[in-house]
N, C-alpha and C positions, 0 to 999 in steps of 0.2 A: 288520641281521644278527640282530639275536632274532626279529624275526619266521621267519626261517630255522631256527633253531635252534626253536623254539616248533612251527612247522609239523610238521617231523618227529621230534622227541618226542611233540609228540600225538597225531599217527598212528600211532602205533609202540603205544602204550598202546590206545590205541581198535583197533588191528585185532589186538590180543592178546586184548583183550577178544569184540571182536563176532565175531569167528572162533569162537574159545569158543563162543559163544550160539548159531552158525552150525550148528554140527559134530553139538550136541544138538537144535536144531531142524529142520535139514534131516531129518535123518534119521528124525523123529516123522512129516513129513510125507512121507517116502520119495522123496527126492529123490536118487535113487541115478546113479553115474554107469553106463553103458553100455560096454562094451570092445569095440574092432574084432576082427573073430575075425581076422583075417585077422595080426595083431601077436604080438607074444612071448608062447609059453605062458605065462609068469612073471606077464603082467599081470591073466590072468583073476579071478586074486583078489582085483582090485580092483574088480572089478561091486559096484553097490551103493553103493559108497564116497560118501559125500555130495555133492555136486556146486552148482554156483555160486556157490562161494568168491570167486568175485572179486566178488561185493555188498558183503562184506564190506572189501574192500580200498575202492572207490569210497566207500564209504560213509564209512569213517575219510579217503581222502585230503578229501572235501567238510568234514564235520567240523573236520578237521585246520586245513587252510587257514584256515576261517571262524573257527576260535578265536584262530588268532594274528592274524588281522586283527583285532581285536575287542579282544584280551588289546594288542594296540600302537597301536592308535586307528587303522588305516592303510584306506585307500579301497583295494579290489581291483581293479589296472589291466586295461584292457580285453583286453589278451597274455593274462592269468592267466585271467580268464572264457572267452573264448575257448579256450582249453588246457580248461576244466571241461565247455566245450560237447561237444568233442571226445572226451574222457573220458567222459563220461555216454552221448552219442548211441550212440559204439561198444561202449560196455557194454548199450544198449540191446539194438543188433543182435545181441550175442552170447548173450544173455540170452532173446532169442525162440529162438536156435539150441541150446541148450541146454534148454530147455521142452520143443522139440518130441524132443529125443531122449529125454526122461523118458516123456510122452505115448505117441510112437511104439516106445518100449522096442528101441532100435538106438542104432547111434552115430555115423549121420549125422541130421542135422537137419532146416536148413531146406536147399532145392537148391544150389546154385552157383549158379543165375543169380537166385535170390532174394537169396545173402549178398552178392553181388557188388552189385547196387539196393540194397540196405540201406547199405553200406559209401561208396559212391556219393554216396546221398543226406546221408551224415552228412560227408562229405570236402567236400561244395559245400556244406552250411549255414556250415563254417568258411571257407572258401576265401572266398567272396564279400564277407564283412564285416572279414575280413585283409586282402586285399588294395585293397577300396575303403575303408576306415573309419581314422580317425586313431586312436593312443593316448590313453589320457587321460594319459597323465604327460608328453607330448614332441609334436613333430611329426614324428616316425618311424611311418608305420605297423606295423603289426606284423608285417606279411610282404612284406619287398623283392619289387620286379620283377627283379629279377636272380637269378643263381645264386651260390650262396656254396659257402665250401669250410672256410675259418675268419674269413673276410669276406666281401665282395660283392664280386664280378670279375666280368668282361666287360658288355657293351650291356643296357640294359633288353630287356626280354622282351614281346610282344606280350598284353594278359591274359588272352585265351582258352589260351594257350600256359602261362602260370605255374596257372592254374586244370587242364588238365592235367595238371602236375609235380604239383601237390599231392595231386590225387584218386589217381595216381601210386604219391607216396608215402606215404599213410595208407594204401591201400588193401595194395599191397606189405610196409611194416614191419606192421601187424596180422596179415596172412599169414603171415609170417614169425615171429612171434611164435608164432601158433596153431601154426605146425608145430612147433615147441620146448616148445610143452607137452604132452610124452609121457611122463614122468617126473616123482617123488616131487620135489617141490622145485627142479626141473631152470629153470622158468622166472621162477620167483618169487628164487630167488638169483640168477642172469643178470641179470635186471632190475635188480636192485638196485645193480649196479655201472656199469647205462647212466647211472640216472638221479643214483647218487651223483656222474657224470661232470659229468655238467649243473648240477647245484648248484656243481660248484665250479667252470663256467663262466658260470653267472650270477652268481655273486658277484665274480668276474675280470671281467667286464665291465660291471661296476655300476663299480668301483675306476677304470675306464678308459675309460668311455663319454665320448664324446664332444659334449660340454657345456661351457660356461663355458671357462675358460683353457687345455681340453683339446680343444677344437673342432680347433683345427690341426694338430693333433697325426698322425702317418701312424702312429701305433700305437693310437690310440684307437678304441673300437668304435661301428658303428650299432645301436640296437637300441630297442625299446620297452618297458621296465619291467625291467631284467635280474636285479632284484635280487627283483621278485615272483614271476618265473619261478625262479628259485633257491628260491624260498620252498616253489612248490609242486612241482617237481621232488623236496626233500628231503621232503617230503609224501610223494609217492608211495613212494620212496627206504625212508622210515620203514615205510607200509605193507606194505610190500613184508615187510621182513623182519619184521614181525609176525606177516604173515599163516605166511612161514615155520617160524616155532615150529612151526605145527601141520597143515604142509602136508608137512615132512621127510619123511624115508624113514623108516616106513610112515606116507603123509598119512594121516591122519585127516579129512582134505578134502582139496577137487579147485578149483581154480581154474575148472574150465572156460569156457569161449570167453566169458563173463561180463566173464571178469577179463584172459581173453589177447589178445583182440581189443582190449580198454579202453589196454592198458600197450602195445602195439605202435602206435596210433594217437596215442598220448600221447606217447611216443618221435618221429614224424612230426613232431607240432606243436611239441616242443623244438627239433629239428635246421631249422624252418624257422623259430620265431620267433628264436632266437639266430646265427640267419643263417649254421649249420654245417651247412649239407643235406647236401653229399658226404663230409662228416667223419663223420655216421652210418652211413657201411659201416665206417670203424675201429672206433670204440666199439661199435658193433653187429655185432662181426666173427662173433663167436658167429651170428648169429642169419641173417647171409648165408649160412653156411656150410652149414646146414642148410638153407636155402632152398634152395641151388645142388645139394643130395646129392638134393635130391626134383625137381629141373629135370634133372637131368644122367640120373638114374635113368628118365623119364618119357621123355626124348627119346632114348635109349640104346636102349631098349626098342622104340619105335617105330620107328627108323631101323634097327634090325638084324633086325625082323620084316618091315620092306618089302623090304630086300635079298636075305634068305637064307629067308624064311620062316618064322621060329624065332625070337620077340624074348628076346633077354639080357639079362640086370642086370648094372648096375658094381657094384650095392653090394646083400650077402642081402638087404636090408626097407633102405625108406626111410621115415621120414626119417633121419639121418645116428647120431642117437644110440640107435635101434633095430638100428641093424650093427652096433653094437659089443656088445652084447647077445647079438645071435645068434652072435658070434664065440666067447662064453663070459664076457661081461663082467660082473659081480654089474652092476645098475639102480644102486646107491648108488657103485659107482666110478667108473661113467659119469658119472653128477650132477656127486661133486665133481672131475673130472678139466674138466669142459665150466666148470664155476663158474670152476676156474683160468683156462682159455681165456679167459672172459670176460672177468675180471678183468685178464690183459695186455691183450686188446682195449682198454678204459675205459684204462690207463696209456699206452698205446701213442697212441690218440686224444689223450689230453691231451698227452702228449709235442709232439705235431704244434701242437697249437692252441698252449702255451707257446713253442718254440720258433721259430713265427712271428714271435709277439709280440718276441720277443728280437731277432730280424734287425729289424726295424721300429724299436725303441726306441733 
């Protein structure tokens, strides 16, 4: 448990800081972000705005982690590496997409069938050594052949079929993610109540894992390392709202797809290593929801342009927190109205996961 507690107070400190360093350095080097013209007048004012904030968030979660291993004597289980693989890779790919919109002075990047091989390649470097590789703290690997919801239910999975679902969902929550970062603070507080979600499911299933005298247990959990994945969840959790400080309305930085592709990807490898894969549309209800206003909006369009000729919109501008904007909404009501969502989402989620546990125990 200090190592939990240690993880995300030093992140929290460090991405208060290095954000800081960020905000004056980017902008020496004019690392301005770019605005879709095609988005709310309101946002044009943010051209310029410093951009690849989430270096700064990765950089304190890596930091973060490695000092409380360090500051508690503790070996970092193979779950947690793996979670930093995933983190970094997709902050990788974000972070070339992000360049190339400095570079290209626009505010798309790299193409879609580039981000998509990027996104790809960094979902199978995880996928392959989760699902064949053992933990180092247990004989659980780190990512079942089965589908879980708040445990593992039905038949093992074929593993070409589980290497699917994963590339699946990294690829989908980091989407997902990127399109909820359209707003001052909008994604960096949302996050922060997925992954505060996760900490206090990895510490729940450290308390109940099942081992020793709790093996036979039908409420005990499977899992690999739950309590180091707690450790780096509140990690992230920490950076998270540091990087907030100075990302609020009016950011003084931009997360960009640096940091939104990192935390949506990082989200994926929480919900599959603590064996809650379909539990992260609850706690991530936010960030479906949005996904589904730029799905619905895209195939709305299209379907009523093959019919009549004329394609319509369900909603003014997508993604979902840009309609309400165009409706007349102040950007800072939207924020913290979507933060609230968020935040029942993550209560709502744990609701489910507790409440399991309860019928079981």
């Amino acid at each position: 448990m200090r190592a939990v507690l240690l993880g995300g107070a030093i992140s929290l400190v460090l991405s208060l800081l290095l954000t800081r360093l960020a905000v004056r350095q980017f902008a020496i080097w004019g690392l301005g972000q770019e605005v879709r013209v095609d988005g709310p007048t309101t946002h044009l004012v943010k051209r310029g705005t410093p951009t690849m904030g989430g270096c700064a968030i990765v950089l304190s979660v890596l930091l973060g982690y490695a000092a409380a291993k360090l500051l508690t004597r503790e070996a970092p289980s193979a779950s947690a590496l793996l979670l930093l693989l995933l983190l970094v890779g997709m902050a990788g790919v974000g972070f070339l997409d992000d360049y190339l919109k400095i570079r290209n002075q626009r505010s798309l990047g790299l193409r879609s069938r580039a981000k998509v091989v990027g996104q790809a390649v960094v979902a199978l470097a995880f996928a392959v050594p989760a699902l064949r590789g053992s933990a180092s703290d247990g004989d659980t690997s780190p990512v079942s052949d089965r589908l879980s919801f708040v445990r593992d239910v039905g038949p093992a999975l074929p593993w070409i079929l589980l290497v699917g679902i994963i590339w699946l969902m990294v690829t989908g929550t980091s989407n997902a993610t990127n399109l909820t970062d359209g707003q001052d603070g909008l994604l960096a507080g949302s996050a922060t109540f997925v992954f505060a979600g996760y900490t206090v499911i990895g510490i729940w299933q450290n308390d109940h894992l099942c081992s020793g005298s709790a093996a036979g247990l039908a409420a005990c959990y499977q899992g690999g390392a739950p309590l180091d994945l707690a450790t780096m969840s509140a990690a992230i959790a920490g950076a998270c709202v540091g990087f907030l400080w100075w990302n609020a309305p009016p950011a003084r930085i931009i997360m960009g797809d640096t940091g939104s592709l990192a935390l949506g990807a990082a989200m994926a490898g929480f919900a599959l290593m603590t064996r809650t894969e379909l539990l992260l549309i609850v706690l991530g209800g936010l960030f479906v929801a949005v996904t589904m206003s730029v799905m619905l909006q895209v195939s709305w369009f299209k379907v009523t342009r093959r019919v009549s000729g004329t394609g319509r919109r369900l909603f003014l501008i997508a993604p979902l927190h840009h309609h309400f904007e165009q409706l007349g909404w102040q950007e800072v009501t939207v924020t913290i109205r979507f933060w609230i969502i968020a935040g029942l989402c993550s209560i709502a989620g744990l609701g489910i996961f507790y409440s399991e546990w309860l019928t079981r125990a």
